[in-house]
DOVEXTOR-303348 format. One record per residue: residue number from 1; residue in three letters; chain; x, y, z of N, C-alpha, C in turn. Coordinates in pm, whole numbers, plus 32768, in hexadecimal, padded with zeros to 4 digits. Each point is the difference from the previous one (the first is absolute). Layout:
<atoms>
     n   res   chain    n_X    n_Y    n_Z   ca_X   ca_Y   ca_Z    c_X    c_Y    c_Z
   NUM   ALA       A      X      Y      Z      X      Y      Z      X      Y      Z
...
</atoms>
This chain:
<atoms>
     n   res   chain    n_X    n_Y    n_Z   ca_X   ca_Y   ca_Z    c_X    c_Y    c_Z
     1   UNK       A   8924   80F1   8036   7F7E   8029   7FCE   7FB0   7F83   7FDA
     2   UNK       A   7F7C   800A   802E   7F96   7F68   7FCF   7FE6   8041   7F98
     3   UNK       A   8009   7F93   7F8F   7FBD   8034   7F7D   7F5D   7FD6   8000
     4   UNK       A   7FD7   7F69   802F   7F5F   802C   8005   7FE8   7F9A   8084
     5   UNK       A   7FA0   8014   801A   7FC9   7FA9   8076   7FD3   7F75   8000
     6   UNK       A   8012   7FB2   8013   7FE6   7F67   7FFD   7F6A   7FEB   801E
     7   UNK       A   7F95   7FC9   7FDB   7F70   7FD9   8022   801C   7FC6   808D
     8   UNK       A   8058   7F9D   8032   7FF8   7FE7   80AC   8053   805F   802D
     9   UNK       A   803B   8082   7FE7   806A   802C   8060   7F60   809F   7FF9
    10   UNK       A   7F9C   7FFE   7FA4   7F97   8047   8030   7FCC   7FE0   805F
    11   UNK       A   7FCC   7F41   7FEF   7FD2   7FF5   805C   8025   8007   80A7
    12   UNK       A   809C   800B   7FF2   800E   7FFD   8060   7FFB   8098   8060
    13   UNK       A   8017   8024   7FAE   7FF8   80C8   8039   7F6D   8008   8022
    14   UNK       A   7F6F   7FE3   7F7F   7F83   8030   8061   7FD7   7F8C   8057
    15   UNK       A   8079   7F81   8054   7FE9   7FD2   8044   801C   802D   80AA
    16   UNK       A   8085   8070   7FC7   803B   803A   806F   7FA3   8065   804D
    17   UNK       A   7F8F   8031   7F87   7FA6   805E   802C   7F89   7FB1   804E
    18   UNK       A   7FE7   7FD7   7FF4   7FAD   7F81   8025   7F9E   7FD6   7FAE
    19   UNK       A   8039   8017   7F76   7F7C   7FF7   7F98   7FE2   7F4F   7FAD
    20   UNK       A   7FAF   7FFC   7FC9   7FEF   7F92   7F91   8003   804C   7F85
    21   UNK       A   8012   7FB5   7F9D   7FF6   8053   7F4E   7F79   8026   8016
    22   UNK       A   7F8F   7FE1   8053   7F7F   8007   7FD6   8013   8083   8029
    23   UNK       A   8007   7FF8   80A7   7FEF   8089   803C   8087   8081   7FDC
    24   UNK       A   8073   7FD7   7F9A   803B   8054   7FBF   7FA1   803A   7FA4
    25   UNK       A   7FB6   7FB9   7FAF   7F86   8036   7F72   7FD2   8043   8049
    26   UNK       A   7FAA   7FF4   805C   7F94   8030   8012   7FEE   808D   8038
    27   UNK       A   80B7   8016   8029   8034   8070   8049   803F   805E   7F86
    28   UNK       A   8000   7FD3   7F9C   8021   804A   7F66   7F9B   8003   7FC4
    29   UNK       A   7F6B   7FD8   8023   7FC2   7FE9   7F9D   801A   7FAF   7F89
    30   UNK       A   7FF2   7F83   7FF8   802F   7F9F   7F98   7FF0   7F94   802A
    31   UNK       A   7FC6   7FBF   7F9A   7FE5   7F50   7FF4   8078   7FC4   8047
    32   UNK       A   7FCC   7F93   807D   8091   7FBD   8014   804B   7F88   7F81
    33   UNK       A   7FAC   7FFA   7F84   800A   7FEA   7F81   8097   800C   7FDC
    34   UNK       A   7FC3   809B   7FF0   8059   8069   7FED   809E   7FD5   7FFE
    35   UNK       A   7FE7   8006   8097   808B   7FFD   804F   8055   7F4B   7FF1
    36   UNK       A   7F90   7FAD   8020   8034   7F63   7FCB   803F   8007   7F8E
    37   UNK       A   7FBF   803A   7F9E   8010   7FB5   7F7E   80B6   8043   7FCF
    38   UNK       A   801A   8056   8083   80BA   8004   7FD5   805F   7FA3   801C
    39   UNK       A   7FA1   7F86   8061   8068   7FA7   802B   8012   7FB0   7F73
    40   UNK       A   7FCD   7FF1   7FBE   8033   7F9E   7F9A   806F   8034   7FC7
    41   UNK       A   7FF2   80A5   7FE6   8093   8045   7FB1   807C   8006   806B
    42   UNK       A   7FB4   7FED   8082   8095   800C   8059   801F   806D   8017
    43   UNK       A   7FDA   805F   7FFC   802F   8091   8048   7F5F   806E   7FD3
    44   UNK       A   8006   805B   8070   7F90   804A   7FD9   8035   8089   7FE4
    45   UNK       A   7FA5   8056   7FC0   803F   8086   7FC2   8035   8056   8079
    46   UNK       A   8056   8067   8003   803A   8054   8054   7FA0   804E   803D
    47   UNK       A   7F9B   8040   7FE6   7FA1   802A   8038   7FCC   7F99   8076
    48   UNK       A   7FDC   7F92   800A   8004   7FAC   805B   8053   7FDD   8063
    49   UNK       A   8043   7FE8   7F9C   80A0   7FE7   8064   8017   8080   806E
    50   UNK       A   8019   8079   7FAF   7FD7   806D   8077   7FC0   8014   8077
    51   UNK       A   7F80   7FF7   7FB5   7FAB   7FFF   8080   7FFE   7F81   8054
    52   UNK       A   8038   7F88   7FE4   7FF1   7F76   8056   806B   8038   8063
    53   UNK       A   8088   8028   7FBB   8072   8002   806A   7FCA   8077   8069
    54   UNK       A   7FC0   80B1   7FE0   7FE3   801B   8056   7FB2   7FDF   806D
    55   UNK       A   7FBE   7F9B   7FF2   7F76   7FD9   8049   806A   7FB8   8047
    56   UNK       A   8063   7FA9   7FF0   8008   7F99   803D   8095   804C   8060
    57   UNK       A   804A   8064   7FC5   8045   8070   8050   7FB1   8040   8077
    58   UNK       A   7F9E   8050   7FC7   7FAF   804B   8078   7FD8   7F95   804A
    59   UNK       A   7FBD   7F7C   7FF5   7FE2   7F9F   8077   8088   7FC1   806D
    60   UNK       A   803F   800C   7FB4   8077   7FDF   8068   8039   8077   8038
    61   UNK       A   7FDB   8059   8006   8042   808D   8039   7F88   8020   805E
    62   UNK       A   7F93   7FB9   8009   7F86   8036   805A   7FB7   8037   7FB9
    63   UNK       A   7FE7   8036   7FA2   7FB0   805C   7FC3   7F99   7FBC   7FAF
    64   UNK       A   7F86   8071   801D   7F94   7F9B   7FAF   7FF1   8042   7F78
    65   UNK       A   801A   7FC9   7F85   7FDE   801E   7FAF   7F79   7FE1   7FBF
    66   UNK       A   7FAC   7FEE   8059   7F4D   7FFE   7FC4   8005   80B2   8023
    67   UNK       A   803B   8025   8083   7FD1   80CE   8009   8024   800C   7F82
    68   UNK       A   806A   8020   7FC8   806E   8025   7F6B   7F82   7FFF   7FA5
    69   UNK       A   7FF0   7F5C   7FE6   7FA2   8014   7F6E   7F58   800D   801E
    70   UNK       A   7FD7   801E   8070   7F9C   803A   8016   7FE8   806C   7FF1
    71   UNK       A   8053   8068   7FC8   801D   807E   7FEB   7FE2   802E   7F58
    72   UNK       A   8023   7F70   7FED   7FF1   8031   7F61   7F7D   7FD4   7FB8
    73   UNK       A   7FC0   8032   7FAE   7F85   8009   7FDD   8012   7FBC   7F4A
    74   UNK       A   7FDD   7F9F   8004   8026   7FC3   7F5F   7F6D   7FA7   7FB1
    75   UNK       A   8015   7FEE   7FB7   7F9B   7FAF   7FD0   8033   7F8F   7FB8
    76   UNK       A   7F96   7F7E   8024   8061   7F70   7FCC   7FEF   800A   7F3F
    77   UNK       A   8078   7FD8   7FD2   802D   7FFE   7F80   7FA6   7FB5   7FBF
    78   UNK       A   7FE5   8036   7F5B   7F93   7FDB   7FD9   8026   7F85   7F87
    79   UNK       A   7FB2   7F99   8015   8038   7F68   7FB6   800B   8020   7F80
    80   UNK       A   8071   7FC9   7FDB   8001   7FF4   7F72   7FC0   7F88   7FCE
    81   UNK       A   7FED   7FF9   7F7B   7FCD   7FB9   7FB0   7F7B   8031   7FC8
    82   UNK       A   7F99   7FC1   7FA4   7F88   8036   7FDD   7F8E   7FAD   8019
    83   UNK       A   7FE4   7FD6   8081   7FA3   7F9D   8043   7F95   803B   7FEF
    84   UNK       A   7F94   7FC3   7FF6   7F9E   8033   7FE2   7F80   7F7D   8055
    85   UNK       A   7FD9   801D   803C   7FB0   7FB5   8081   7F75   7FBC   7F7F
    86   UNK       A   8015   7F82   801C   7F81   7F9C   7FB4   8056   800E   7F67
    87   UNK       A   807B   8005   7FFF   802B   800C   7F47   8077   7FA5   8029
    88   UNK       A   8016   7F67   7FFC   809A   7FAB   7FF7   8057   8060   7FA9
    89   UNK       A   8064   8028   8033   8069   8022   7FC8   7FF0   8092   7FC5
    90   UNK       A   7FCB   803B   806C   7FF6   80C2   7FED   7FDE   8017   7F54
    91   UNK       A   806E   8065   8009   7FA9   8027   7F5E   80B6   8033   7FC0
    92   UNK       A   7FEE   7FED   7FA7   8097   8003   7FA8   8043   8076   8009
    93   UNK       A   8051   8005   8019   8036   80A1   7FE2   8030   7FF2   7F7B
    94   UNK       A   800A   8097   7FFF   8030   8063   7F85   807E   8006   7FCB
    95   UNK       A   7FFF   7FAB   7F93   807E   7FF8   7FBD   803C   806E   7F95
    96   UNK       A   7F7D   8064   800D   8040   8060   7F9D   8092   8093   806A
    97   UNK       A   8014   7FC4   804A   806D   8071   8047   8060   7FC6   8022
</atoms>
C-alpha cells in the first residue's frame, strides 16, 4: 500500500497523461500555484494523487481521459483568504469563533 504520493512521482503520472502542473490546474480548475506550492512539502494530498495516477493509468491504456472529465460539470474552488482588491493585506478575519 502507498501511504502518500511523492511531489515528482505526481509529476510523473500527469506526465504519463501528457500533462504539465499548469495544464493539470487548469483541468481541475486551480491555480498552477496551487499545485507547485506541494513540492516544497514533498508529497501532494490523496485527492491529487488519485486523480494524477488515473489520468496517467487511462493514458497508457489508450483512453482519453479529457471525454471522462468533460462530463462533469464543476465550478473552480473559491480562494481562501480575505483579499480585498486596492486594500494590502485583505481585511482581518474574525477572531471571535
Amino acid at each position: 500500500m502507498i501511504v502518500a504520493m511523492t511531489y515528482d512521482e505526481f509529476r510523473r503520472q500527469i506526465g504519463k497523461a501528457g500533462l504539465t502542473v499548469k495544464g493539470f490546474a487548469e483541468l481541475i480548475k486551480q491555480t498552477p500555484n496551487s499545485i507547485t506550492n506541494y513540492a516544497a512539502q514533498g508529497e501532494v494530498p490523496p485527492h491529487l494523487a488519485i486523480i494524477s495516477a488515473l489520468m496517467g493509468d487511462m493514458a497508457e491504456a489508450g483512453q482519453d481521459f479529457r471525454v471522462t472529465l468533460s462530463r462533469i460539470q464543476f465550478d473552480a474552488g473559491k480562494p481562501r483568504g480575505g483579499a480585498v482588491k486596492g486594500r494590502f493585506g485583505g481585511t482581518k478575519q474574525d477572531s471571535s469563533n
